[in-house]
N, C-alpha and C positions, 0 to 999 in steps of 0.2 A: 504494500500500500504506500506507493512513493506520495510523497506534496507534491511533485511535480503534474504527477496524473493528475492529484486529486484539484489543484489550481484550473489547469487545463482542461478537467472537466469544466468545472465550473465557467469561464471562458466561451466554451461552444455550447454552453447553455443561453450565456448572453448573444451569443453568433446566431445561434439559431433562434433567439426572441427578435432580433436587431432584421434579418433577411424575411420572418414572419410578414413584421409590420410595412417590410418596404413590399413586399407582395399584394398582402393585404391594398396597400395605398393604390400600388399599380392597376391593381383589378379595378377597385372603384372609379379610378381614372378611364378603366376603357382599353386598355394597356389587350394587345391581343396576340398570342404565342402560337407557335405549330402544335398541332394536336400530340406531334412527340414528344415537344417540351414540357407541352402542361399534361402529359399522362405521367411525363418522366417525374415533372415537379409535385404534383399530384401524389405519388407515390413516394417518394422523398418527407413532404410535411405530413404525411398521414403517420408515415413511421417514426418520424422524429417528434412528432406530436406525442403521439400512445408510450416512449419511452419518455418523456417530458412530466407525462400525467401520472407512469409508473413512480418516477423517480420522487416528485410530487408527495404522491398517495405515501410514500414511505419516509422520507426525510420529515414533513411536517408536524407528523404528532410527536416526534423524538425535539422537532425544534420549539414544543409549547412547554416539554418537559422540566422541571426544576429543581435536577438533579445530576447527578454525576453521569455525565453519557459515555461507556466505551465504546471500543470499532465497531464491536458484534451490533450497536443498534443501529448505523450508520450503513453497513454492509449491503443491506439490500438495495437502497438508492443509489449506493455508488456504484451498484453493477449495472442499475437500468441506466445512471451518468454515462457509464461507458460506453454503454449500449447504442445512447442516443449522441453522445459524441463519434462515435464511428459514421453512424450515418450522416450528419452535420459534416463529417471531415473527406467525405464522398462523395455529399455533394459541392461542397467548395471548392476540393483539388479538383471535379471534372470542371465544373464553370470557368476555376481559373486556369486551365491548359489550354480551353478551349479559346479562352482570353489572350492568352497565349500564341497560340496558334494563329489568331486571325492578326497579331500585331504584325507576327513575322511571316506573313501571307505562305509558311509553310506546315500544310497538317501534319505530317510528321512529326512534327513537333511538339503536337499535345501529348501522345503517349509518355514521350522524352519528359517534356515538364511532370506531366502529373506522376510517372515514377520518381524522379527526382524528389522534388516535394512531399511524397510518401516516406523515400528512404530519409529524407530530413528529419520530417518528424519521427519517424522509427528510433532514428539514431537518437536524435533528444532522449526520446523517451528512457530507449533503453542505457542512456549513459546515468539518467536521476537513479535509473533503477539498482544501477551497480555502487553508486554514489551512496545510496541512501538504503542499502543492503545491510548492513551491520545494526538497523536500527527494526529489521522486521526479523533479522535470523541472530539477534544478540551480539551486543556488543560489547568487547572489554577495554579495559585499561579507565583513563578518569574520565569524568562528566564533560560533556561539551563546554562548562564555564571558561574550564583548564586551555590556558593555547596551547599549551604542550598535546592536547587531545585530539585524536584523529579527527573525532564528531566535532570540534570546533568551527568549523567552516558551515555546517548542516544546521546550524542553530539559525536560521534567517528570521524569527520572530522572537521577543523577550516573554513571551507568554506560554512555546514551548519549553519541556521540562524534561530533560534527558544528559 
């Protein structure tokens, strides 16, 4: 359970409230797409909706709670986060390859970007994960206050405690 996920979920929750509204706005305006685009898009916010709603349905009563909360009550929203962060990050890297592609009037080019920009983010992800391994598989030696301490760098809030 890196902070980095757990940020960047959060993130393409706002990405995908932020693309909602500007659709939303489009439609009302009169805004008229290919029937591929808007089955494509269609299918897109309906899935990223129902993981939005899952994530919702499970985060909410643990955040009225007024009490000590560990992972295990947070677990379930952060799988439907992820969930709905995959599709958010599916439909953004195709839009923007495809963004892409018509700058440099070469289609080839979108497969090119939108793997690139996958492996990007992969590699982020997976560097938090190697980063911030020693805090989900145990960590030794002293507390992250310690600069002498490996965890020292990992401490980016004063609110965490470790």
């Amino acid at each position: 359970f890196s902070k980095v996920v757990f940020w960047t979920n959060l993130f393409w929750i706002f990405v995908f409230l932020v693309l909602f509204a500007i659709r939303a706005v489009a439609l009302q305006r009169g805004y008229v797409e290919s029937a591929d685009a808007k089955q494509y898009r269609d299918k897109m916010t309906f899935a990223a909706a129902f993981f939005l709603l899952g994530w919702f349905l499970h985060y909410f009563p643990f955040f009225l709670m007024g009490r000590v909360l560990y992972f295990h009550h947070y677990f379930p929203a952060f799988l439907y986060n992820s969930m709905l962060s995959g599709v958010v990050v599916e439909f953004v890297l195709n839009d923007l390859s495809k963004f892409l592609a018509i700058k440099s009037q070469q289609w080839h080019h979108q497969k090119i970007a939108y793997f690139a920009l996958l492996v990007l983010l992969v590699a982020v992800l997976a560097q938090s994960f190697v980063s911030f391994s020693p805090l989900s598989y145990g960590m030794e030696g002293s507390l992250s206050d310690n600069p002498n301490s490996t965890m020292f760098g990992l401490k980016w809030m004063d609110s965490w405690e470790f």
